[in-house]
N, C-alpha and C positions, 0 to 999 in steps of 0.2 A: 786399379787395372794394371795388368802386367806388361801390356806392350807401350804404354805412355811413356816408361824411363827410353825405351830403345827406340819411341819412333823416327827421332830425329835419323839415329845409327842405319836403319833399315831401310830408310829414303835413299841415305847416299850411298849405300852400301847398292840399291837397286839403281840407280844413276849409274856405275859403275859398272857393273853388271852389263850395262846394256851394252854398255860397247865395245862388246863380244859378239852382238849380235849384228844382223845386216841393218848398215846404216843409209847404204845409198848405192842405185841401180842406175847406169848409166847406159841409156843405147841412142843409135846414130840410124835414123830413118825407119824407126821400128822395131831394131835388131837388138836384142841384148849386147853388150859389149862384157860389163864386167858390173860386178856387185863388189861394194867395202864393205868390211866393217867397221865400226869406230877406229879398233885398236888399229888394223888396217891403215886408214888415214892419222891417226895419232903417229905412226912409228913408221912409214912410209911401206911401199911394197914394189913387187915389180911384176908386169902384167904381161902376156905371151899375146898379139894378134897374130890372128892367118892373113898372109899376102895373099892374090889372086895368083900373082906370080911370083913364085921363088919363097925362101923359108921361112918361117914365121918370128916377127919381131917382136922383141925383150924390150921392154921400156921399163924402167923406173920411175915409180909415180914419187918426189919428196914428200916428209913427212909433215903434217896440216899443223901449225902452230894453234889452231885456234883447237883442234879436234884434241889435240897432247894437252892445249891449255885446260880443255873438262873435262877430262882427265886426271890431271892433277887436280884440282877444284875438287872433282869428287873425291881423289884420295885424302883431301886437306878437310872436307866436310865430314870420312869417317874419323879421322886422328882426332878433331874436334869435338865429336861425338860422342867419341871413347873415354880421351880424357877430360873431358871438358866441361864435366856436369856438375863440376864441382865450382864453377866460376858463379850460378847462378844466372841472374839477371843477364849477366854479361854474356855468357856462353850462347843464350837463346837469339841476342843481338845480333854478336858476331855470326852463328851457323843462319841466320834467317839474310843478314848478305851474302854471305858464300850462295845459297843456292842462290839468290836472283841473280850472284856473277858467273854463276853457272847455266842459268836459263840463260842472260844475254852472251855469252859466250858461246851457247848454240847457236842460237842467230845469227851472230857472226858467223860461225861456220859454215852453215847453208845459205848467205849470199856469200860468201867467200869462197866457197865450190863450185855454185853454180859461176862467177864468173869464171872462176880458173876455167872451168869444162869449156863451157860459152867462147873463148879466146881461143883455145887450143884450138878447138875442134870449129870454128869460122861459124857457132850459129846452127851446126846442124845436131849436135850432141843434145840429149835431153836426160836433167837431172829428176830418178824418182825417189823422193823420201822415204824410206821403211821404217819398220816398226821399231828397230833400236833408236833411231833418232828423235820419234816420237815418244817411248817411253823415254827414254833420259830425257828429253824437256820435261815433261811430267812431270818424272823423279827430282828432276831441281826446282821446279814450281811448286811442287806438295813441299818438297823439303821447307823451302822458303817461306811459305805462308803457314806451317805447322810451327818452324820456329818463331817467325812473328808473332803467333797467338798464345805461345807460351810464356816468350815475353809481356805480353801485353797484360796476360795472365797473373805472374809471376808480379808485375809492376803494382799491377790493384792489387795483391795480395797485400804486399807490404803498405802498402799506401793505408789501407783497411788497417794493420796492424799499427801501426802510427798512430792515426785516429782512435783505437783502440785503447792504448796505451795514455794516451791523452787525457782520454774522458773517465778515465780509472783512475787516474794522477790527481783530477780535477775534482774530480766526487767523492776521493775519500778526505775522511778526518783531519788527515795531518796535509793532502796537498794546498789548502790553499792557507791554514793557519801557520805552516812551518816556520815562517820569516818572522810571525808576529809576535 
């Protein structure tokens, strides 16, 4: 099958991906305030409110260490993906922790938002998840448990080859006389 070599690549390639899209909707007594995106909260941004009176305030929101950190994760899980097929066993290992440091490094992110909101705004702001933030958890959870099964795959194969190897060693003619 043709997409088995690349699905690892496609996972984080689609983790990555997402966070371009709307990651989180923020409003204050019903009201929309303002939508992020990932990149958004990854790289910081600045946001215009209307005053009731007088002109409308510029705020700079900092950039989310946790949002730049899956981010990076996804970019480190395509590099891996790309080059890294050639490691084997080990490549599967390695990319099957990256996503799940990528799934819990979501997590992080959304209690790490919602308190940041929560403080600033005293309790009345309410954080809504969208669909980027859900698919990139996704995209690191498929990743992570696609590379787990490869590995795991990958392990019994050799393991079988071993075995394999053994009992061909053991049943021919010269394996078990050769010493005698």
């Amino acid at each position: 099958m043709i997409v088995k070599p690349y699905a690892s690549l496609l996972l984080y390639i689609g983790a990555v991906l997402c966070l371009f899209l709307p990651f989180a909707t923020v409003s204050c007594g019903g009201m929309h305030v303002m939508t992020f995106t990932g990149q958004e909260l990854a790289t910081g941004t600045h946001i215009t409110t209307v005053q009731m009176f007088g002109p409308p305030k510029s705020q700079h929101i900092p950039p989310n260490p946790f949002a730049a950190g899956a981010g990076l994760i996804g970019l480190l899980g395509v590099v891996l993906s790309v080059i890294g097929r050639r490691m084997g066993a080990r490549f599967n290992l390695m990319a099957a922790w990256i996503g799940v440091l990528g799934f819990v490094d979501m997590l992080f992110l959304k209690s790490n938002l919602a308190d940041q909101i929560q403080k600033q705004s005293q309790g009345v702001a309410k954080v809504e998840w969208l669909s980027g933030y859900t698919c990139a958890i996704l995209f690191f959870l498929a990743a992570a448990a696609w590379n787990a099964y490869e590995h795991l795959l990958d392990r019994k194969q050799r393991m079988l080859g071993k075995q394999w190897q053994k009992s061909t060693i053991s049943d021919s003619p010269e394996g078990g006389a050769a010493g005698s």
